[in-house]
Structures are given as C-alpha cells and as structure tokens.
CHARMM-style PDB file with segment names, atoms N, HN, CA, C and O in Angstrom:
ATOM      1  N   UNK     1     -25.642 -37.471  38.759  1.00  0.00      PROA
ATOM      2  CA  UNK     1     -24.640 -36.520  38.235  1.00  0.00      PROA
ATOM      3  C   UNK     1     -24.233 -36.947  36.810  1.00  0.00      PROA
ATOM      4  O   UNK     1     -24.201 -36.070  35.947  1.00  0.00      PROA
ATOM      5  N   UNK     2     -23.920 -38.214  36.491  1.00  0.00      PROA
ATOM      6  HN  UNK     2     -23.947 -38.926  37.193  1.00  0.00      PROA
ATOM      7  CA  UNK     2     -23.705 -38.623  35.609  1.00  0.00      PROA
ATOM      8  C   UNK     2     -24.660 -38.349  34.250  1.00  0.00      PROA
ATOM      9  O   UNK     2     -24.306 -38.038  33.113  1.00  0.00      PROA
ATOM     10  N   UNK     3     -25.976 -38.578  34.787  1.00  0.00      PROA
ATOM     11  HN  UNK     3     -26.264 -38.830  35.711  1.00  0.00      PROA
ATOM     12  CA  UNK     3     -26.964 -38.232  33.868  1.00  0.00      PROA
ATOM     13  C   UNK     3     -27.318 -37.355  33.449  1.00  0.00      PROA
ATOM     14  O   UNK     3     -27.861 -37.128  32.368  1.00  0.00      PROA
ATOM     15  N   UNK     4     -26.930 -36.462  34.638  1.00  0.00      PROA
ATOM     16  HN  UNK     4     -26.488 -36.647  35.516  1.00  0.00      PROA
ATOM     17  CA  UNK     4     -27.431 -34.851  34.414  1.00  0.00      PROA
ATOM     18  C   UNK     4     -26.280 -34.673  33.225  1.00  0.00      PROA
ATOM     19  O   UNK     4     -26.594 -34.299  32.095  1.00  0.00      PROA
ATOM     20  N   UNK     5     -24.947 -34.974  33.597  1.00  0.00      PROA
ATOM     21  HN  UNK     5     -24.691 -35.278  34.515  1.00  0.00      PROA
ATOM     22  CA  UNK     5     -23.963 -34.512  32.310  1.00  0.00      PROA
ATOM     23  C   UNK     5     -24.377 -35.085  30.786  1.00  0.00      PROA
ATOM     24  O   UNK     5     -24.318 -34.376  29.782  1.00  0.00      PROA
ATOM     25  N   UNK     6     -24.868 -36.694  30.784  1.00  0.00      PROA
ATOM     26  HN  UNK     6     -24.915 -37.270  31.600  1.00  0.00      PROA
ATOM     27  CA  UNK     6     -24.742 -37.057  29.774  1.00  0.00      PROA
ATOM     28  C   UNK     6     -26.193 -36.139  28.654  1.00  0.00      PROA
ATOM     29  O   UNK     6     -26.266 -36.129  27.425  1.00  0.00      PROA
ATOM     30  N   UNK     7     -27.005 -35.578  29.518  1.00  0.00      PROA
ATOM     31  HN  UNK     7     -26.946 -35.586  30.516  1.00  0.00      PROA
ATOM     32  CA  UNK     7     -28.078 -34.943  28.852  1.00  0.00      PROA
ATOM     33  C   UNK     7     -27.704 -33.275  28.924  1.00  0.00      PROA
ATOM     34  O   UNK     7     -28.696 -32.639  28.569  1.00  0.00      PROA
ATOM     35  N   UNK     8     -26.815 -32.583  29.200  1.00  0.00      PROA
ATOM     36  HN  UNK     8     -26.009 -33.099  29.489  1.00  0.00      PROA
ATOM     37  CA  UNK     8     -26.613 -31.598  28.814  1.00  0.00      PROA
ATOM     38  C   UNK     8     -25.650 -31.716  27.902  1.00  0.00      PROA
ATOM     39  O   UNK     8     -25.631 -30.733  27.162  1.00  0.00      PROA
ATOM     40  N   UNK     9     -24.638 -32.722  27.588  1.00  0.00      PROA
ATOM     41  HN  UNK     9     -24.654 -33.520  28.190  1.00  0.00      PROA
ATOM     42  CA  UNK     9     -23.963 -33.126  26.229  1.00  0.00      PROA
ATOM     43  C   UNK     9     -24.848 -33.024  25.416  1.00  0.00      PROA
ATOM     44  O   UNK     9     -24.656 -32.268  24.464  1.00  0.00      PROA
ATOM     45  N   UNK    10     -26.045 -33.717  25.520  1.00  0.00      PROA
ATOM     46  HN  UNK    10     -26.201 -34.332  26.293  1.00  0.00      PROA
ATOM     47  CA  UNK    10     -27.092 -34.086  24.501  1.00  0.00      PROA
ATOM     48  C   UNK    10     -27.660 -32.710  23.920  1.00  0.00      PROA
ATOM     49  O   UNK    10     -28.086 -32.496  22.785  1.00  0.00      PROA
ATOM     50  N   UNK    11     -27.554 -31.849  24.989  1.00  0.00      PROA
ATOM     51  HN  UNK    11     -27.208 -32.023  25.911  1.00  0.00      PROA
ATOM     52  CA  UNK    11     -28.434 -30.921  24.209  1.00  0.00      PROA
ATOM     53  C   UNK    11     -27.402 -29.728  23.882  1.00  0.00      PROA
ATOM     54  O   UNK    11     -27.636 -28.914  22.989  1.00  0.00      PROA
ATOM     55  N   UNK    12     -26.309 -29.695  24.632  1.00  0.00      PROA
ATOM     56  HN  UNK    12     -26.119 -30.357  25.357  1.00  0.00      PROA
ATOM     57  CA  UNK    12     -25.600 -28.962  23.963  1.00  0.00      PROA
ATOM     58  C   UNK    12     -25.427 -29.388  22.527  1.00  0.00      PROA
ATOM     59  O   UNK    12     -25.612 -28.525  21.668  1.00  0.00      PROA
ATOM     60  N   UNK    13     -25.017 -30.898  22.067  1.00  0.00      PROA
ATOM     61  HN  UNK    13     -24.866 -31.599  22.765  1.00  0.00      PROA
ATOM     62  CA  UNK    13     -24.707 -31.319  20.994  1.00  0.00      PROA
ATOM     63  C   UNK    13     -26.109 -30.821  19.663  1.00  0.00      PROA
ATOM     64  O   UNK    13     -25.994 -30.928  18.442  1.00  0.00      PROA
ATOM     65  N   UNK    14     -27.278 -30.312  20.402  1.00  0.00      PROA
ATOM     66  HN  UNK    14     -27.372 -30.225  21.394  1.00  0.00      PROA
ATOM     67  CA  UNK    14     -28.520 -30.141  19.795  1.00  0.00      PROA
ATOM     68  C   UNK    14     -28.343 -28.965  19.200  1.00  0.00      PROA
ATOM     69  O   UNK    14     -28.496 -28.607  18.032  1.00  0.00      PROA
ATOM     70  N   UNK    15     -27.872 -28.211  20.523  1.00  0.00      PROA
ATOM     71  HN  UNK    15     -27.748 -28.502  21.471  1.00  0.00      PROA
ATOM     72  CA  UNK    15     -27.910 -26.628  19.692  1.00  0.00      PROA
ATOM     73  C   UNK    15     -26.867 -26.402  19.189  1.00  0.00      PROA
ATOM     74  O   UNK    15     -26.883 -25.399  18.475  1.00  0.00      PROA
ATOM     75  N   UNK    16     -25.541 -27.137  19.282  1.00  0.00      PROA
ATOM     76  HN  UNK    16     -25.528 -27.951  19.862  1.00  0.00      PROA
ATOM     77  CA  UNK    16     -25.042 -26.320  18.644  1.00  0.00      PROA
ATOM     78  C   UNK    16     -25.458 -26.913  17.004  1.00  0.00      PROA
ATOM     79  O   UNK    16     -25.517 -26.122  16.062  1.00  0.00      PROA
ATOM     80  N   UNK    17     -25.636 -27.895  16.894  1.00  0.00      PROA
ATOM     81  HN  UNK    17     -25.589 -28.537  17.659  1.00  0.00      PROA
ATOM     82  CA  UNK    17     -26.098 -28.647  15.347  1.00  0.00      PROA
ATOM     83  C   UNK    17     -27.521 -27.716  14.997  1.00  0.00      PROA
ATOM     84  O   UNK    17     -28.077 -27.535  13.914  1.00  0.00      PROA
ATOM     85  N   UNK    18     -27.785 -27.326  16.052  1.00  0.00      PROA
ATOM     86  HN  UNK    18     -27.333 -27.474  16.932  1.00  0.00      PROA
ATOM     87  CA  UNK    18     -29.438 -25.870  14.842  1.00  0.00      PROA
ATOM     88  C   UNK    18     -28.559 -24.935  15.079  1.00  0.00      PROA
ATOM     89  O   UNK    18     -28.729 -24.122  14.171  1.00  0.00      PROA
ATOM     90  N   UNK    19     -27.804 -24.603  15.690  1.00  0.00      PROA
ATOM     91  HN  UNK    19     -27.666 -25.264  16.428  1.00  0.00      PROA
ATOM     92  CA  UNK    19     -26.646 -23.201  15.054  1.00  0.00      PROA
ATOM     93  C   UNK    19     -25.930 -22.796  14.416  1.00  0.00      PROA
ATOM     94  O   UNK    19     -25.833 -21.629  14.037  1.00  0.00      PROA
ATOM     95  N   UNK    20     -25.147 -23.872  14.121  1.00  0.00      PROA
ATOM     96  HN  UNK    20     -25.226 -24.820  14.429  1.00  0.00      PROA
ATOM     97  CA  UNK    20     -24.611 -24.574  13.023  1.00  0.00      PROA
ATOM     98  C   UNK    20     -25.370 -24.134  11.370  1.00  0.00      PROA
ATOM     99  OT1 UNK    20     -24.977 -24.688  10.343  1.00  0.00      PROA
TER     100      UNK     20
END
C-alpha cells in the first residue's frame, strides 16, 4: 500500500511537471 502510494505521488508529480 505504501508503495503503491509512494509511486502514484511519483507520477502524479510527473504529469503534473509535463503540464505544467
């Protein structure tokens, strides 16, 4: 569970930085 969160941080943090 933990991991699953820390890698959808990750990729949220992805897109929003190419949307950005």
């Amino acid at each position: 569970m933990q991991r699953n969160k820390e890698n959808k941080g990750v990729i949220g943090l992805s897109r929003t930085r190419i949307e950005s």
